[in-house]
Each structure stands twice: as C-alpha cells, then as structure tokens.
Kinemage of the C-alpha trace (Angstrom):
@kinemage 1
@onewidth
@group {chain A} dominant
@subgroup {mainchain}
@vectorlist {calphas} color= white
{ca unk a 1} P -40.681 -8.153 26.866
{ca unk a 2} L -37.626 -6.751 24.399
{ca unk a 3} L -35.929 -9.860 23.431
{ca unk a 4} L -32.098 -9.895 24.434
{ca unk a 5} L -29.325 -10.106 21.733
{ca unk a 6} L -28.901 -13.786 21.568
{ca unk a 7} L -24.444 -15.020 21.479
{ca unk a 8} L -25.954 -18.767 20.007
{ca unk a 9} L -27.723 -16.617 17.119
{ca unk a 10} L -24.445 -15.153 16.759
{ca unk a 11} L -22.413 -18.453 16.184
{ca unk a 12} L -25.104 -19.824 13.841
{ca unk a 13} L -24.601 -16.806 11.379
{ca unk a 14} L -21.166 -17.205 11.904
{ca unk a 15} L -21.031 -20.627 10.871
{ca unk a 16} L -23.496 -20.453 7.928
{ca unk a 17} L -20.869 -17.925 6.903
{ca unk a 18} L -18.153 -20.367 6.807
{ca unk a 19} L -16.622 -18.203 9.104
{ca unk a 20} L -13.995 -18.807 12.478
{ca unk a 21} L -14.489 -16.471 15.586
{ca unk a 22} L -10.718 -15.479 14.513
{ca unk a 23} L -11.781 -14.707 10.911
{ca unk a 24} L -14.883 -12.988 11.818
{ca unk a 25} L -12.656 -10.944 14.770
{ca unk a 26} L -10.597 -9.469 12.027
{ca unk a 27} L -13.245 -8.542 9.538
{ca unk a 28} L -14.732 -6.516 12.238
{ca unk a 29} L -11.293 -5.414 13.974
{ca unk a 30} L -11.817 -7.053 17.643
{ca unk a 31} L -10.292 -10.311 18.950
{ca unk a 32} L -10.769 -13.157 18.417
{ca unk a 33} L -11.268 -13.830 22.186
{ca unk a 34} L -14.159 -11.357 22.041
{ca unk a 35} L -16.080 -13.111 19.544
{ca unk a 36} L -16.044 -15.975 21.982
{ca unk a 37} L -17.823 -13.177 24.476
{ca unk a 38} L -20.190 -12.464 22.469
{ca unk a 39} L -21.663 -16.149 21.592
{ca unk a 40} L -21.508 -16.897 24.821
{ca unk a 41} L -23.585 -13.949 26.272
{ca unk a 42} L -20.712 -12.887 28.415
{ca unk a 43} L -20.963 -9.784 26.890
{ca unk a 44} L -23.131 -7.630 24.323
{ca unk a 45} L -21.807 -5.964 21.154
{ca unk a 46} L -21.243 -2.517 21.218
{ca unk a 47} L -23.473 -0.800 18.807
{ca unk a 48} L -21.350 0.054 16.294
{ca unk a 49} L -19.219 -3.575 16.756
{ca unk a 50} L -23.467 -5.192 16.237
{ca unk a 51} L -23.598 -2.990 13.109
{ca unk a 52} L -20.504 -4.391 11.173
{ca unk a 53} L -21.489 -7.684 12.271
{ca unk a 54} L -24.641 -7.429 10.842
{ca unk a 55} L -22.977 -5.863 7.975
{ca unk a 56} L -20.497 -8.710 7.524
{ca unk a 57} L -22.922 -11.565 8.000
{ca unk a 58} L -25.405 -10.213 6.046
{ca unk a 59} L -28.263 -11.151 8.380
{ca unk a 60} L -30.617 -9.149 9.725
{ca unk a 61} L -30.405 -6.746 12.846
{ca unk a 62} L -33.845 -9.082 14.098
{ca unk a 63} L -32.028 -12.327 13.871
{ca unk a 64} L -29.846 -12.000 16.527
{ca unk a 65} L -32.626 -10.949 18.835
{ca unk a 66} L -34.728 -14.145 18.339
{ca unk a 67} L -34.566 -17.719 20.103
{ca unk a 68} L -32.671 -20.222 17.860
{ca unk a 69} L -35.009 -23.094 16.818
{ca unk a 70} L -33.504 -26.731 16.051
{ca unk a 71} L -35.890 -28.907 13.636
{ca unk a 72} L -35.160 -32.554 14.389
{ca unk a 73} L -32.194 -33.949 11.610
{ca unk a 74} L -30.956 -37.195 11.296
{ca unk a 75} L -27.635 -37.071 10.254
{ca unk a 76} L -26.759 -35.854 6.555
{ca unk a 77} L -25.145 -37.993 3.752
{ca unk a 78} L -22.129 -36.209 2.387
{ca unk a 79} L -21.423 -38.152 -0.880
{ca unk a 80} L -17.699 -36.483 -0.480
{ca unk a 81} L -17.566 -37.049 3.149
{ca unk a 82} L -13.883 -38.223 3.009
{ca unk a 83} L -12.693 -34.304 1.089
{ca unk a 84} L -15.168 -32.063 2.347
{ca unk a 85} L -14.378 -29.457 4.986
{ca unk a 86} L -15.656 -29.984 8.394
{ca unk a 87} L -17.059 -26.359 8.168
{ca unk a 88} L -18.695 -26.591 4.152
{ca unk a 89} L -20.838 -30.263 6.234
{ca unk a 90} L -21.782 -27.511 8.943
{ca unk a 91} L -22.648 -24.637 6.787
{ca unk a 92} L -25.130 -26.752 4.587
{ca unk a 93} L -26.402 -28.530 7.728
{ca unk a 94} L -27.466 -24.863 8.900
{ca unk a 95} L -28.765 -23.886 5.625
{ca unk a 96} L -31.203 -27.216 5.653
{ca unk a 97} L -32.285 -25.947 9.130
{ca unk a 98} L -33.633 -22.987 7.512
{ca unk a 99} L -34.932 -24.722 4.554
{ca unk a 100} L -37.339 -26.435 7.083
{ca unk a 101} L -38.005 -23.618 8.921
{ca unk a 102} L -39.166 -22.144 5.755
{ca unk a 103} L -41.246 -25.345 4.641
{ca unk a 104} L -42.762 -25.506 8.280
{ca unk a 105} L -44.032 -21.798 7.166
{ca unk a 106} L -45.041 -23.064 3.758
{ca unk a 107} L -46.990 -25.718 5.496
{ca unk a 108} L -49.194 -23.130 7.097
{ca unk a 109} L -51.066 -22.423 3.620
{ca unk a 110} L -50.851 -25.859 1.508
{ca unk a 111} L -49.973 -29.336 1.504
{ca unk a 112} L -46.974 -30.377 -0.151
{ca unk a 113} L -46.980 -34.073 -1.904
{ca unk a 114} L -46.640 -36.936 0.720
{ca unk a 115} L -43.557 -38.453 1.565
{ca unk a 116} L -43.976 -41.834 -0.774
{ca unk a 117} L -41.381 -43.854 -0.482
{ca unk a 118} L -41.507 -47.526 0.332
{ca unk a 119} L -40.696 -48.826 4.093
{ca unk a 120} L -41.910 -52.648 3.684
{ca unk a 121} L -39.573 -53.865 0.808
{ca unk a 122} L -36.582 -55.318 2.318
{ca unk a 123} L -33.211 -55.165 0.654
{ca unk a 124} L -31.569 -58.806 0.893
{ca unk a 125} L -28.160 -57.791 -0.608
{ca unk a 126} L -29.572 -57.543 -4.369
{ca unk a 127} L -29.246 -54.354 -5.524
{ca unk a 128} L -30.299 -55.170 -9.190
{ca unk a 129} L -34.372 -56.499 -7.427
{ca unk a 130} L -34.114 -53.956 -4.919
{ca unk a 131} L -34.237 -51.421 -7.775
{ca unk a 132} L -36.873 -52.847 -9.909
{ca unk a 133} L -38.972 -53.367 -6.850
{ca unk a 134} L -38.492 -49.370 -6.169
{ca unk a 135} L -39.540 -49.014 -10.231
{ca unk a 136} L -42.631 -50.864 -9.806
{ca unk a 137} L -43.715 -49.130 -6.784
{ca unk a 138} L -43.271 -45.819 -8.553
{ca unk a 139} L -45.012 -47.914 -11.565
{ca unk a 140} L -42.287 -46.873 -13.803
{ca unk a 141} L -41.642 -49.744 -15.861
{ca unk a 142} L -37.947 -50.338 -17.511
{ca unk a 143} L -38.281 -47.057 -19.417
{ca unk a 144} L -35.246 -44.543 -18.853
{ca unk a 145} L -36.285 -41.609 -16.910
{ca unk a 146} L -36.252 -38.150 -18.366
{ca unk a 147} L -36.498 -36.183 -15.094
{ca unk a 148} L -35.393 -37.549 -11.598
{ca unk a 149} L -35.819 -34.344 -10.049
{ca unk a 150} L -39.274 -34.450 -10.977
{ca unk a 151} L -39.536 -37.605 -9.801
{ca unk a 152} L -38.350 -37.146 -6.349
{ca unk a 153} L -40.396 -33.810 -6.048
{ca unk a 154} L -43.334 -36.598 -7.096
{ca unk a 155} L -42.430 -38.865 -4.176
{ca unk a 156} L -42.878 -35.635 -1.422
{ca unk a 157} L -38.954 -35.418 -1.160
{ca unk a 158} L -37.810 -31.729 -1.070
{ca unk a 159} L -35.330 -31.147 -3.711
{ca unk a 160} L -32.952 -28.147 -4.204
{ca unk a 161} L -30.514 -27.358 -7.188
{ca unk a 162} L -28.160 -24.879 -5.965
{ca unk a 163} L -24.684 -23.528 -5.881
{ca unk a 164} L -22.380 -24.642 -3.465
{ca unk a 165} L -19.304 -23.025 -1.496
{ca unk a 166} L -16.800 -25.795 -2.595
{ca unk a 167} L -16.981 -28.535 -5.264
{ca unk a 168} L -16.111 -31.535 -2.928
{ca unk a 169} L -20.286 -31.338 -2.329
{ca unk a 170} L -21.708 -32.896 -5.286
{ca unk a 171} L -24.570 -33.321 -3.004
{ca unk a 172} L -26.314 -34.737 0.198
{ca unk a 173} L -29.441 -35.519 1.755
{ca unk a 174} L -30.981 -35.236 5.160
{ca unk a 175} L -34.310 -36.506 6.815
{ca unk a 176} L -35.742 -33.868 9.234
{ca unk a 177} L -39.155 -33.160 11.309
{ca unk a 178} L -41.209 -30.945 9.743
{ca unk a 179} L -44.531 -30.430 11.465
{ca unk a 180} L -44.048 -33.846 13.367
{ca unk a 181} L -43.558 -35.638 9.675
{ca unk a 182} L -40.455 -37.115 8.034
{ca unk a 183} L -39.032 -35.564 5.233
{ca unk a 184} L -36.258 -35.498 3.210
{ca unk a 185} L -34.353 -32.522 2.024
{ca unk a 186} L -31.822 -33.312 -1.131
{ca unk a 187} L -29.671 -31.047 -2.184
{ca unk a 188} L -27.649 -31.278 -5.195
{ca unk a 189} L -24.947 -29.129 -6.444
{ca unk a 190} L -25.203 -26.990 -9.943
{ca unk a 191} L -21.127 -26.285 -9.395
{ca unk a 192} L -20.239 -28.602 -12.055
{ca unk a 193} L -23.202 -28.024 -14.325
{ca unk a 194} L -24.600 -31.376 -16.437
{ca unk a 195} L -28.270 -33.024 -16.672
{ca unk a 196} L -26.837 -36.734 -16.539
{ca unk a 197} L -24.636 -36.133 -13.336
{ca unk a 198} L -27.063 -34.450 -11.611
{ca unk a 199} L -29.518 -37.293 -12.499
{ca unk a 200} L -26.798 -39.697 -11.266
{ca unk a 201} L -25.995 -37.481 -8.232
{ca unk a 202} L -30.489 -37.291 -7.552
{ca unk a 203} L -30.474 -41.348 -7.661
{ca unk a 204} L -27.424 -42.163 -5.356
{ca unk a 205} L -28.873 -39.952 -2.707
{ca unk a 206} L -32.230 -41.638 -3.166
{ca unk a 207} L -29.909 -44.675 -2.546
{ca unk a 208} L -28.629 -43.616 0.479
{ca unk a 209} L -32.238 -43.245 1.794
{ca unk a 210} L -33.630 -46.242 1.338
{ca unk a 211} L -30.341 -48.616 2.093
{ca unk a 212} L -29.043 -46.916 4.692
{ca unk a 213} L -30.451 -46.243 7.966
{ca unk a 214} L -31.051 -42.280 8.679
{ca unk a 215} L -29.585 -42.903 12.396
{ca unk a 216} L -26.825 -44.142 11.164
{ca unk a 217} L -23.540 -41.538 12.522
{ca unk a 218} L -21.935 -41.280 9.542
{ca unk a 219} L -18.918 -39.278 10.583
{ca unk a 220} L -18.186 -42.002 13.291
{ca unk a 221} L -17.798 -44.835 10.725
{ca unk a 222} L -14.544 -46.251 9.387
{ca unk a 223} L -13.355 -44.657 5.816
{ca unk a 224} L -13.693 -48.354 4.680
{ca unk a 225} L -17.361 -48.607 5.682
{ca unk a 226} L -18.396 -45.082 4.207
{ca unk a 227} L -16.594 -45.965 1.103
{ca unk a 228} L -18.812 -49.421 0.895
{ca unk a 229} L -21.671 -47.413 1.700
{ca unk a 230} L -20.803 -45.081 -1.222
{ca unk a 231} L -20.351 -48.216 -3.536
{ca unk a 232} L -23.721 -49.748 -2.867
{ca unk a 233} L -25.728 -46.318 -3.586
{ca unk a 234} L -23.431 -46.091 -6.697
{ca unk a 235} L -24.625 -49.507 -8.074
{ca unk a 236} L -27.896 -48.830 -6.610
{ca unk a 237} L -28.049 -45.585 -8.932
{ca unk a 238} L -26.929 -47.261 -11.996
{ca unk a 239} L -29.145 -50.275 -11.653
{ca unk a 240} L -32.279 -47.697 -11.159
{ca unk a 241} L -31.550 -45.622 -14.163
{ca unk a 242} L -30.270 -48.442 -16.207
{ca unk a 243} L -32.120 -51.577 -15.403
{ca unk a 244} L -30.294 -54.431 -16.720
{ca unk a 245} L -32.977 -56.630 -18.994
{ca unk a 246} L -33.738 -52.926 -20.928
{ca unk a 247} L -30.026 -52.096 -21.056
{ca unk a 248} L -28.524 -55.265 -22.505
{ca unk a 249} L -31.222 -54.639 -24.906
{ca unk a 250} L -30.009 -51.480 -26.029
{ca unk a 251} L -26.359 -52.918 -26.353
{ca unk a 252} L -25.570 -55.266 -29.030
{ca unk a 253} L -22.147 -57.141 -28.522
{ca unk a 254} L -20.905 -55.239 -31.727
{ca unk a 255} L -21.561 -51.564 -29.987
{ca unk a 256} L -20.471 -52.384 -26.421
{ca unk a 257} L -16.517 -50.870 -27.374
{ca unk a 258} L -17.742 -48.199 -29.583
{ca unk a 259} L -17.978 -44.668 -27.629
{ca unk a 260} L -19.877 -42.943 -30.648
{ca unk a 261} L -22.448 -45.250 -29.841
{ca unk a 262} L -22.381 -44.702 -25.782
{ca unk a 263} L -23.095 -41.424 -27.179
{ca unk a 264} L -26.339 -41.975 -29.211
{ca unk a 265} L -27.339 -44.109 -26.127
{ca unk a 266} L -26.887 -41.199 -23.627
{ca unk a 267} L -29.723 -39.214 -25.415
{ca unk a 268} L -31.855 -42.388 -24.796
{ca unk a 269} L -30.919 -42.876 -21.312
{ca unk a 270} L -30.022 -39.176 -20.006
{ca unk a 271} L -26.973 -41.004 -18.316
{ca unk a 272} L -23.616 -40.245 -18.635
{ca unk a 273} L -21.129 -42.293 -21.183
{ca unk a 274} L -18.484 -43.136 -18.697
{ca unk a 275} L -21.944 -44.436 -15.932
{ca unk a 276} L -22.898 -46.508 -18.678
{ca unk a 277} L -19.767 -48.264 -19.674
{ca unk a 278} L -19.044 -48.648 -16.193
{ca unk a 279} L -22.396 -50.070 -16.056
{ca unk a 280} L -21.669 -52.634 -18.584
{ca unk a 281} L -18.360 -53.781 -17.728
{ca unk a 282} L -19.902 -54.860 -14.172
{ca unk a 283} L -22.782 -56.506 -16.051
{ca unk a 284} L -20.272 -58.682 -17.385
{ca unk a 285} L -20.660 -57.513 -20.945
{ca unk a 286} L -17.235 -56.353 -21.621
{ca unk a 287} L -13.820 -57.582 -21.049
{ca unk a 288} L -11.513 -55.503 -18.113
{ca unk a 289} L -9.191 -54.827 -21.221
{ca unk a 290} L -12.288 -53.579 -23.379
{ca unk a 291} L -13.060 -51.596 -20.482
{ca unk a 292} L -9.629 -50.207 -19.914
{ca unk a 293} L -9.712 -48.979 -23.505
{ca unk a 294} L -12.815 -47.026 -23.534
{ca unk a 295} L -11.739 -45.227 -20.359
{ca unk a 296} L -8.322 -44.529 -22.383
{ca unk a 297} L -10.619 -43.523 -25.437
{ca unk a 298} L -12.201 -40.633 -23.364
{ca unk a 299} L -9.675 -39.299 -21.558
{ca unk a 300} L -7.901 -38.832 -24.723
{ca unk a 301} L -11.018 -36.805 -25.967
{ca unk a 302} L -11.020 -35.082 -23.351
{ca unk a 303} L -14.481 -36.748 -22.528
{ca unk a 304} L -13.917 -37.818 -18.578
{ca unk a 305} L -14.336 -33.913 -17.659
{ca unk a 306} L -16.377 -32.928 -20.495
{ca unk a 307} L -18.609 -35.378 -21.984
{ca unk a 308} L -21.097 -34.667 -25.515
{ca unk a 309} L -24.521 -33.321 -24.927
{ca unk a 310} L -23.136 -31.719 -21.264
{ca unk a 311} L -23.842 -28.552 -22.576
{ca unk a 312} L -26.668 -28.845 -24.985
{ca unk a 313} L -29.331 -31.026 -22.469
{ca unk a 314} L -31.374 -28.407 -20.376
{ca unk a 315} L -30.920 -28.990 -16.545
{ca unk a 316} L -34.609 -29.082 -15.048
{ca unk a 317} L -34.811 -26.419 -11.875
{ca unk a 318} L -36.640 -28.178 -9.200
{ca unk a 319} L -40.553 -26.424 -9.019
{ca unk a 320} L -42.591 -27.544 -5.567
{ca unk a 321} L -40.686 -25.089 -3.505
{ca unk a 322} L -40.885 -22.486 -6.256
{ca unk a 323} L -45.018 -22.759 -7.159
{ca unk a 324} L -45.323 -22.597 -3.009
{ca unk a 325} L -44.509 -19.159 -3.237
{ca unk a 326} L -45.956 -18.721 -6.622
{ca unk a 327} L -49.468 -19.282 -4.980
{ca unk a 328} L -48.881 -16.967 -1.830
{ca unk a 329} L -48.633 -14.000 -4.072
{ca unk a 330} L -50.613 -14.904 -7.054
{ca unk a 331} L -54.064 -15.500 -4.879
{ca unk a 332} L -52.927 -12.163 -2.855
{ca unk a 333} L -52.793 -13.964 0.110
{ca unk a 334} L -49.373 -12.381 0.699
{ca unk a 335} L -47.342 -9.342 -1.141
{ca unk a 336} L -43.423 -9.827 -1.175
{ca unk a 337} L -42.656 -7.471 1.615
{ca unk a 338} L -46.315 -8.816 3.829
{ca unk a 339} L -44.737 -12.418 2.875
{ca unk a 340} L -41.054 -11.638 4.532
{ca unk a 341} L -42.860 -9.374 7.188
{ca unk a 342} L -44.678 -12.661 8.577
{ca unk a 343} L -41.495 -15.134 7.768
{ca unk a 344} L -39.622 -12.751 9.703
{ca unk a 345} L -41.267 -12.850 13.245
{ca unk a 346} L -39.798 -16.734 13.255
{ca unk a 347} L -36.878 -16.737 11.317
{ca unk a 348} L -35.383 -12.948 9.904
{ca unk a 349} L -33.477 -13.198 6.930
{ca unk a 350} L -32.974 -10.674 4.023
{ca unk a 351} L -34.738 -11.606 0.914
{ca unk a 352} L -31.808 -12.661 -1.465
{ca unk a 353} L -31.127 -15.407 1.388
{ca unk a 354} L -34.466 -16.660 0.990
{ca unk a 355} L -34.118 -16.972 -2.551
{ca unk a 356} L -31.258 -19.023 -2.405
{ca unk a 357} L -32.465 -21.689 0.513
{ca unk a 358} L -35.627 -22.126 -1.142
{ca unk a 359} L -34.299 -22.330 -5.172
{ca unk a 360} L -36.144 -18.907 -6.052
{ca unk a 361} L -35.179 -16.467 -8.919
{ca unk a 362} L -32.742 -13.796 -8.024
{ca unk a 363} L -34.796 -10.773 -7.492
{ca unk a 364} L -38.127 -12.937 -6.789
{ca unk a 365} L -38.371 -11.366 -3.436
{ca unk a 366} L -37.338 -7.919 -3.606
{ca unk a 367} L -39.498 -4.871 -2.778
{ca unk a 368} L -39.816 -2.523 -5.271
{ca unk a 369} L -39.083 0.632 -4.793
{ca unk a 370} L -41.859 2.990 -5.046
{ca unk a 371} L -40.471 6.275 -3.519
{ca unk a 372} L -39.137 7.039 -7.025
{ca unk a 373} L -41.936 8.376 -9.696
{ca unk a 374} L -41.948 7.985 -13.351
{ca unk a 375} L -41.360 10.478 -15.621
{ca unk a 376} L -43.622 9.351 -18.527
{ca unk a 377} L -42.750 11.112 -21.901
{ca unk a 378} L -46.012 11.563 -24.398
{ca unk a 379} L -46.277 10.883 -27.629
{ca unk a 380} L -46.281 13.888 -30.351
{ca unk a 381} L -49.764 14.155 -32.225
C-alpha cells in the first residue's frame, strides 16, 4: 500500500529548518494558515506547492511519505540554556533524532565501543575526588590529556564536532535508546574554533552526565538551579583536566601572576589560560586582587577572545562515526548510492545532510556522475 503524504513529516522538516509555518508560508507563497493544513493532514499539498516545499526544505520527495520514528531521549543539556532560542534547542534535538536513526543503521553491520562510564561511584559533594575517581577508572593517572574527544569516543559516547546555526550553543549532550541501549550523543560546536575550549566544552558535558540525572527537565528548573548546575560541571571540568596535586606542581608561587607563563603551561595542559587562572585562584593559590589583575592583563591583550596557540593547535575531528562508514564501502559491502538507497527506506535524506549529522567530509557521499565520458588526450611519440 502507497504510503500517504505524512503533515507530522512536514513539521519535523520544518522545524529542523528553523523555520515558522508563517516563514515557511511565504517562502512558498501560501498562508500561513495553510501550512497548519498541511501538518495536520487536513489537507494535501498541491503538486507544485509539495515541489517548492521539497525545494525549500531540502529534504527529499520520500521523506514526507514515511512514518516519523521517535528514538527514546532524555532531555538535552544546553550549556547556554538561559540565551539560546527555543527553536536552535528544537532544531538540534531533531538533528540528534536522526543521528540515532543513523547509528541504529550503523549498528546493523558493527559494534561500536561500549558505553563505559561509571554508575557505582557516588558523588558526595566533592568535586575535586569525584574527578580523580573518574581518572582512575579510565586509568588515566594525573597526566594532562591530549585528546578528550578521543577519549569520550573511547568510553562508547558518540561525539560530533560540527557547525552550529547560532553561537549561544557551545554545545550539549543527550542520552537516547539506540537498539534498547543507552547512549550518549555530544555535540560540540566548531563556531568559535579552538582545541582548549572545545576540550573544556567535551569535559563539562561529560560533567553534566555523570552529576546530573538524565530525567532531570531541565527547561522546568529555576534559572538559579540551572546556573548551579552549570557551576558544578564547570568545576567538575577544570578539576578533570587539571587535577589539583599535578597542577600546584606545575605552578610555583613565583609564576602564578605571570601570563607568559600560563602560556608555556597551556601547551602542557591543552587548557585555556583564562581556565587555568581561574583554576588557581579557586585553589586558593592567588589573591582576588592577583586574580583581578591577570583578567585585566588579558583583556588588555586582547587575550579573553583570542588567546596564544588558538590558532596554531590542530582541533582533532571526531573518527568512530567516520571509520563506520569507512568500512561499509571499503569491504564493498555497500557503494555510496547502494549505502543511501538502503538508509533511505527508513529515514530519506539527501546525501550532504548525512554528511553533516554524522561528521563526514563534504562530498563523502555523493554519486559520481558517470553519464559524462572522458575525453583522454594521448601523448605524442
């Protein structure tokens, strides 16, 4: 039986379009009142009203002819809950709906790395031993860490580096069913491009998942309690990637006011210079006036925007997601078009979307076209 165009399909490319029915009326010259029509299955778009909308979503004709299919979410931690746009939170909770769509498809051909992350070590308030017991369960010693993205790829967390439609996400994370498991989707934001804020940004959402429970309604809670919740993965962050017995180490009361030194110390630590003075002045190791003047001291350099090193320290690309599709068409167990041929049937998308959900090189999935010979010039003898 010929599946029926579907009005929820509809508002779900709508939304992951960061679009209103009143914007998305106007862009395709109808009112506003019959976009509402439409998602509701009141009525059916005219054929040539279906073709701009397909044109203007940029989704397939297929997807709005197939069932929509909800993966079970807990609720997502916006760090920038409190400025973000009720409609950016919606438009990435969509895309993470996709994302495990896609994994569940993944799943079908190979195992991804378990979900290892510890559920009998109970936090008593101390954030400082709640870290070190997450660094000895990882067995990672007080060493700083070169690559957290690594690391949570490691632990069976799904990680994704992307672009994002507004700068108030630095970044989020989300636990969701996948095959009747828990996972975690993080995705961090490549907006404001540099290595030690992302691995800042990669620790605090770790944070969030193991102090905070994943049931949790976060958009019901008081701005006061978000904002505490916010602090706590903040310290929990800078106690993980600077643990306090190696740090104080690495700080001799003669350096702890001088910023070039913050700087060689950043290259050690692959965290950034105003994290670890911040770090220090709540380890007690500097005055508030010390403190006060090293925040002056950068600002006047320019340094609270731009810090050294931003630019010159490679960000790492997450890779899990990446070598799953690697494998489908290196062992020919799929070609490109074969591989979004059989995604399709569950989930249609076009093949530049699918790059983007799942972190892939532009042009990773796209067909070549083969209708076109060569004209191959020879060589004069």
């Amino acid at each position: 039986m010929k599946n029926k165009f579907s009005g929820e399909q509809l508002k779900v490319a709508r939304t992951y379009r960061g679009l209103t029915t009143e914007e998305l009326a106007q862009k395709i010259g109808v009112k506003k009142q019959t976009i509402s029509l439409y998602e509701t299955d009141k009525i059916i778009p005219e054929v040539d009203n279906l073709f701009k909308i397909i044109k203007e979503l940029n989704f397939p004709r297929q997807f709005f002819f197939q069932n929509k299919k909800t993966m079970p979410a807990g609720t997502p931690y916006f760090r920038a809950l409190l400025t973000t746009n009720k409609k950016y939170r919606e438009q990435q909770k969509l895309q993470n709906q996709f994302r495990a769509q896609l994994c569940e498809y993944l799943l079908k051909y190979m195992d991804f790395p378990v979900l290892n992350i510890p559920n009998n070590i109970d936090f008593d308030g101390d954030i400082e031993a709640f870290s070190l017991k997450i660094r000895e369960f990882w067995g990672l010693g007080l060493e700083p860490i070169t690559n957290m993205i690594h690391l949570l790829e490691k632990q069976g967390l799904i990680v994704l580096l992307t672009k994002t439609d507004t700068d108030d996400i630095d970044a989020f994370n989300q636990s969701i069913q996948i095959n009747n498991e828990e996972r975690y989707i993080v995705t961090l934001s490549k907006n404001k491009p540099s290595f030690s804020r992302i691995q800042f940004d990669a620790v605090h959402e770790l944070g969030h998942i193991l102090l905070h429970p994943k049931s949790e309604d976060i958009e019901s809670i008081s701005r006061e309690e978000f904002k505490f919740l916010e602090k706590q993965a903040n310290e929990f962050a800078a106690s993980f990637l600077l643990p306090k017995e190696a740090f104080i180490k690495d700080l001799p009361e003669r350096y702890r006011c001088s910023l070039d030194y913050y700087v060689r110390l950043k290259k050690k630590w692959n965290v950034s210079i105003s994290a670890m003075i911040i770090r220090a002045y709540n380890l007690n190791l500097m005055t508030y006036n010390q403190y006060q003047y090293l925040m002056k001291k950068m600002a006047q350099k320019g340094w609270r925007m731009h810090e050294p090193y931003d630019d010159s320290i490679v960000i790492p690309e997450p890779t899990m997601l990446k070598y799953a599709i690697d494998l489908l068409l290196d062992n020919n167990i799929h070609t490109v078009q074969s591989l979004l041929e059989d995604i399709s049937v569950d989930l249609a998308l076009n093949s530049d979307e699918i790059e983007f959900l799942l972190g892939l090189e532009e042009g990773k999935l796209a067909i070549p076209d083969t209708t076109v010979s060569k004209i191959k010039p020879k060589l004069k003898i």
